[in-house]
N, CA and C atoms as a LAMMPS dump frame, in Angstrom:
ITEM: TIMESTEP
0
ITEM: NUMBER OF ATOMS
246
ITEM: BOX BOUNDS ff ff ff
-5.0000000000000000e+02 5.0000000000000000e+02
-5.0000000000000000e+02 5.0000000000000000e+02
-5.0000000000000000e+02 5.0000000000000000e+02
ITEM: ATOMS id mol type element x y z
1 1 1 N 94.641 -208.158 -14.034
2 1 2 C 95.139 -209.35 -14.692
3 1 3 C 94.444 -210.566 -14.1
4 2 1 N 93.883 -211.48 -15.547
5 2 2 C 93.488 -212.641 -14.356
6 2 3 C 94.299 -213.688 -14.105
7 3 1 N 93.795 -214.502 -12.923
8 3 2 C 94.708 -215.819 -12.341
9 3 3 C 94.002 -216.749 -12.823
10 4 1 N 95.081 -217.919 -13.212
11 4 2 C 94.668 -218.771 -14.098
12 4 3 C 93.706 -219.436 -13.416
13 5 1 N 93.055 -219.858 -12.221
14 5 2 C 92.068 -220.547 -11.501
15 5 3 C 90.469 -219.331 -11.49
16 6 1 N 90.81 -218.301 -11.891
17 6 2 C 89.639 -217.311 -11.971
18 6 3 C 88.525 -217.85 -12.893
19 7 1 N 87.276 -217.834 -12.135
20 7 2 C 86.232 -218.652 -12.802
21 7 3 C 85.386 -218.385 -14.08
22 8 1 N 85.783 -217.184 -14.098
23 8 2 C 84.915 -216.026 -15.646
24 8 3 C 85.579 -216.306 -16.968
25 9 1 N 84.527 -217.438 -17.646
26 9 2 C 85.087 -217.782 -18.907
27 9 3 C 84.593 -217.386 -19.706
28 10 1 N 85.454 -216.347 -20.771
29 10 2 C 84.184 -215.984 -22.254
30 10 3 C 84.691 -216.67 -23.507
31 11 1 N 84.017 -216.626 -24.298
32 11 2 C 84.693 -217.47 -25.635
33 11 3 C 84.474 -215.968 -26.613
34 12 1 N 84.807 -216.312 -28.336
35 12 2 C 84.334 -214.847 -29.207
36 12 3 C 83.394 -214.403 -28.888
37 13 1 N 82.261 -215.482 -28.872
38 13 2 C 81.027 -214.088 -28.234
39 13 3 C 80.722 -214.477 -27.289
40 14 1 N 80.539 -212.825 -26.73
41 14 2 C 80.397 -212.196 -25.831
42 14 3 C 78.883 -212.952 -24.869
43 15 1 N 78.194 -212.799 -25.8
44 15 2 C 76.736 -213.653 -25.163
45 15 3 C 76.676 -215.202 -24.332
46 16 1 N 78.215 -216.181 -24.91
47 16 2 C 77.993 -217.013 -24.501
48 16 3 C 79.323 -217.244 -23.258
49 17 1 N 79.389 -216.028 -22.849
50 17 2 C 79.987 -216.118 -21.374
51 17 3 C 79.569 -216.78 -20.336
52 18 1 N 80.367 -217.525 -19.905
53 18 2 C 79.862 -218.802 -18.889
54 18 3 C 80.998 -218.858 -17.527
55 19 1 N 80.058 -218.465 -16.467
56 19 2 C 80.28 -218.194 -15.269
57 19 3 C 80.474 -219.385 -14.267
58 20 1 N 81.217 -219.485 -13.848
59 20 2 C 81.507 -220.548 -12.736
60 20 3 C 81.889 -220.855 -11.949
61 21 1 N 81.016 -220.934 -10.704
62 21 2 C 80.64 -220.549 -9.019
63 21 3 C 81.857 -220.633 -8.347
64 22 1 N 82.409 -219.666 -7.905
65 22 2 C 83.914 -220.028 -6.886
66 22 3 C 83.168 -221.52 -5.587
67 23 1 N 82.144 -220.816 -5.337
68 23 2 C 81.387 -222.029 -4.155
69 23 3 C 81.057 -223.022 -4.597
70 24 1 N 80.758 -223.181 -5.516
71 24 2 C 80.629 -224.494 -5.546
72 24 3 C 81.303 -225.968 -5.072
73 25 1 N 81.058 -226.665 -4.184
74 25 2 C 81.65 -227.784 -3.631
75 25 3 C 82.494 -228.628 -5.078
76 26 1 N 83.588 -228.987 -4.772
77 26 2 C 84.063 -229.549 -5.805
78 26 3 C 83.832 -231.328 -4.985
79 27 1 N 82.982 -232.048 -5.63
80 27 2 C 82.49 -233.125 -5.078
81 27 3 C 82.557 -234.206 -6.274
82 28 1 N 83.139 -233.88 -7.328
83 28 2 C 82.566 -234.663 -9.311
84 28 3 C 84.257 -235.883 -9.152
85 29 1 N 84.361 -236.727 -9.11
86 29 2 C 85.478 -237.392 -9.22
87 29 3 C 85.522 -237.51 -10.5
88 30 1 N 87.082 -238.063 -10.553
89 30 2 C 87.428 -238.274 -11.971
90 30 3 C 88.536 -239.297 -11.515
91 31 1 N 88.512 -240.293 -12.506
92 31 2 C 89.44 -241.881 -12.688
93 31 3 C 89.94 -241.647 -13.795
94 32 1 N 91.244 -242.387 -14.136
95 32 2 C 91.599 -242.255 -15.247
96 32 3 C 93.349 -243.034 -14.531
97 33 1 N 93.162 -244.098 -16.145
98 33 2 C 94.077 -244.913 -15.918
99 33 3 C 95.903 -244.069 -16.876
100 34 1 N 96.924 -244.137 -16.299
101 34 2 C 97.649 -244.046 -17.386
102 34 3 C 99.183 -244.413 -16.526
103 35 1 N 100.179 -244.772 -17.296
104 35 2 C 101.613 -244.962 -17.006
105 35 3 C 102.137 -244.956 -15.684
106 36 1 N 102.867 -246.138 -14.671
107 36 2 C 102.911 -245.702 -13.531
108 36 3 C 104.096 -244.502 -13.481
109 37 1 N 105.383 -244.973 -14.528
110 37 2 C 106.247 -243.669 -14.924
111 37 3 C 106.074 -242.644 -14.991
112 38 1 N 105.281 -242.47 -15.838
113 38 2 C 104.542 -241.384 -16.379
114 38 3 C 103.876 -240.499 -15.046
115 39 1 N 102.888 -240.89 -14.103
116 39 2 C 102.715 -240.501 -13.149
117 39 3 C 103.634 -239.988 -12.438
118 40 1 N 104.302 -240.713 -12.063
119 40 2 C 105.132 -240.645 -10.812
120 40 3 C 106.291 -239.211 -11.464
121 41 1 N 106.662 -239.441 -12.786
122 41 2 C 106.888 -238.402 -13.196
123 41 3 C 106.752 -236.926 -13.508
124 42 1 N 105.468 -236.906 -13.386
125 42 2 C 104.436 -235.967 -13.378
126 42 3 C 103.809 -235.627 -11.812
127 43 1 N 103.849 -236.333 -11.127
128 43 2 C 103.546 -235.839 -9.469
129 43 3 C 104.481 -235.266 -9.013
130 44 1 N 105.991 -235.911 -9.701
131 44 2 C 107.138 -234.891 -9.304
132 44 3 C 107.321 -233.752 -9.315
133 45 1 N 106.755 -233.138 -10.555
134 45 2 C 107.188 -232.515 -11.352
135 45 3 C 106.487 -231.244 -10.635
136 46 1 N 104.82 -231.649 -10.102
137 46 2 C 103.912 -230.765 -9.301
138 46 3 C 104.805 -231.005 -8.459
139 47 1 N 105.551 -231.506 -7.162
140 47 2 C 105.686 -231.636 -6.335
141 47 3 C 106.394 -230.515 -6.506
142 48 1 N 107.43 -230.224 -7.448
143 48 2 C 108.259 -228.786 -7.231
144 48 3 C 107.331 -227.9 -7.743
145 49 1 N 106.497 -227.865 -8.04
146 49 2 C 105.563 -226.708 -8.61
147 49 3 C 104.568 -225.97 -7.272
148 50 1 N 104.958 -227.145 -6.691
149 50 2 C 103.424 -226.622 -5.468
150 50 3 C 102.374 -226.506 -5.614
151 51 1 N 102.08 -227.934 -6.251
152 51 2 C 100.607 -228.853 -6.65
153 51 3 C 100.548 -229.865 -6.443
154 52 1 N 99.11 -229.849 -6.441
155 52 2 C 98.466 -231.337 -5.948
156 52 3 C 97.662 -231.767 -7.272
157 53 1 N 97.818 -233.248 -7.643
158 53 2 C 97.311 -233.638 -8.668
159 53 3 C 96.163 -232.911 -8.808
160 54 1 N 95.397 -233.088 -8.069
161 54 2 C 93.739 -232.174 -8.118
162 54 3 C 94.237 -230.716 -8.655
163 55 1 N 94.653 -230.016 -8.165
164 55 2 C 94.864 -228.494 -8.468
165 55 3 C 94.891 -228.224 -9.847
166 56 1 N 95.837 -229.555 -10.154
167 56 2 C 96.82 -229.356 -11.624
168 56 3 C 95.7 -230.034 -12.717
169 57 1 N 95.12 -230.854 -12.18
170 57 2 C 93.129 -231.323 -13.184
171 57 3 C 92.65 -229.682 -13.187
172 58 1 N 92.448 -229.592 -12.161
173 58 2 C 91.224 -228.177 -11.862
174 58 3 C 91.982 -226.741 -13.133
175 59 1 N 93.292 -227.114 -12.972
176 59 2 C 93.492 -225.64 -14.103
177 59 3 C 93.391 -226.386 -15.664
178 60 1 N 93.979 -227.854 -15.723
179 60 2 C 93.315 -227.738 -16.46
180 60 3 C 92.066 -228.088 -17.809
181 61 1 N 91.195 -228.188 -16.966
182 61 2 C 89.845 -228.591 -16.914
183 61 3 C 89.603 -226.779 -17.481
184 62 1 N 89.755 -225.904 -16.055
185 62 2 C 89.172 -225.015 -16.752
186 62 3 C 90.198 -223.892 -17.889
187 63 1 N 91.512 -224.579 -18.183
188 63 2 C 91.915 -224.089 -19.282
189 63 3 C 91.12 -224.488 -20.609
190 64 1 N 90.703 -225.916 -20.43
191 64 2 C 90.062 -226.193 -21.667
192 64 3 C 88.389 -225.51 -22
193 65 1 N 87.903 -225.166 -20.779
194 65 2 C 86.623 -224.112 -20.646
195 65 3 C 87.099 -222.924 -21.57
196 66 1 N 88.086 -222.216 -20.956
197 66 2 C 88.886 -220.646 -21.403
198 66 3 C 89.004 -220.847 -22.443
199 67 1 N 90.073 -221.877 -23.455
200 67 2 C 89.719 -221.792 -24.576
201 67 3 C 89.01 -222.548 -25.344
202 68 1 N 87.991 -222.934 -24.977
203 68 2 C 86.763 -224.052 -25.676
204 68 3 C 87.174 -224.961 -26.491
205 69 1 N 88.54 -226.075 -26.223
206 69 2 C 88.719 -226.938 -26.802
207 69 3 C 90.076 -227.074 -25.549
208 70 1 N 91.004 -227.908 -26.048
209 70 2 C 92.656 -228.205 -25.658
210 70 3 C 93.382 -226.841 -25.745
211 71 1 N 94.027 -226.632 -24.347
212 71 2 C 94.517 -225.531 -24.744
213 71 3 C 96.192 -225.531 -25.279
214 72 1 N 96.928 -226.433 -25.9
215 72 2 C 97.707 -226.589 -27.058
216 72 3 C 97.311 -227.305 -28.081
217 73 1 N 97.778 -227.164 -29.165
218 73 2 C 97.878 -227.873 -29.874
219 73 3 C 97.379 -229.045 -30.326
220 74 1 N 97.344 -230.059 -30.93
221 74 2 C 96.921 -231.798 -31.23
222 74 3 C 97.204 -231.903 -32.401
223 75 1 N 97.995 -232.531 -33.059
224 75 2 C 98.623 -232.737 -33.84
225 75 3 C 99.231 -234.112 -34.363
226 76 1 N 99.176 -234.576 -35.55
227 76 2 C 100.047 -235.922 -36
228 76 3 C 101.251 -235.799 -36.403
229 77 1 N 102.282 -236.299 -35.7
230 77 2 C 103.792 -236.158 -35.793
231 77 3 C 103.777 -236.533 -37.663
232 78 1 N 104.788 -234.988 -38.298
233 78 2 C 105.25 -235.237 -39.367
234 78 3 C 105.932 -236.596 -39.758
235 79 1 N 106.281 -236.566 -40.69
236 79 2 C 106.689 -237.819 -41.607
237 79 3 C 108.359 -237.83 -40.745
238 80 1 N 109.132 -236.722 -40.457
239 80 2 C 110.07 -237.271 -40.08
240 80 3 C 110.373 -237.764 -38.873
241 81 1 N 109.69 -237.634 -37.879
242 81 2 C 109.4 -237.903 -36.063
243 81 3 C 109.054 -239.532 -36.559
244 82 1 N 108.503 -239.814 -37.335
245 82 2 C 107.612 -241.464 -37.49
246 82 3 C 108.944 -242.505 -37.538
C-alpha cells in the first residue's frame, strides 16, 4: 500500500510516469498571502493532526502531481448556495 508522501507518481499512461527523488533537498520556497483566521484556523487544525504547515504543502503539492490536476473537485456553487 502506498503512503501518501511516497514519491512514484503515474498518471493513465504508463509511459509518462514521473519519479521524484526522496533526496532531493527541499530548498524551493513558497509565499502566499491569505486570511489571518483562516490560517490560524488551519494551523490548528494541523496542530491536532501532527503537521507542520510545510508537511501539509508537501502532500499537497504532490497530491496534485498523483492526480495531475486538484485533487477534489472545483466547482461553481449552484443557484441555491448564491
Amino acid at each position: 500500500m502506498r503512503h501518501i508522501m511516497d514519491p512514484i507518481v503515474s498518471g493513465p499512461d504508463v509511459s509518462q510516469e514521473v519519479s521524484l527523488p526522496k533526496t532531493e533537498r527541499k530548498t524551493a520556497m513558497i509565499r502566499a498571502r491569505t486570511e489571518p483566521a483562516l490560517k490560524a484556523k488551519a494551523e490548528a487544525m494541523l496542530e491536532k493532526l501532527g503537521l507542520s504547515p510545510s508537511t501539509a504543502i508537501n502532500i499537497f503539492y504532490r497530491q496534485i502531481v498523483e492526480h495531475r490536476g486538484l485533487p477534489f473537485d472545483v466547482k461553481l456553487p449552484n443557484a441555491a448556495a448564491e
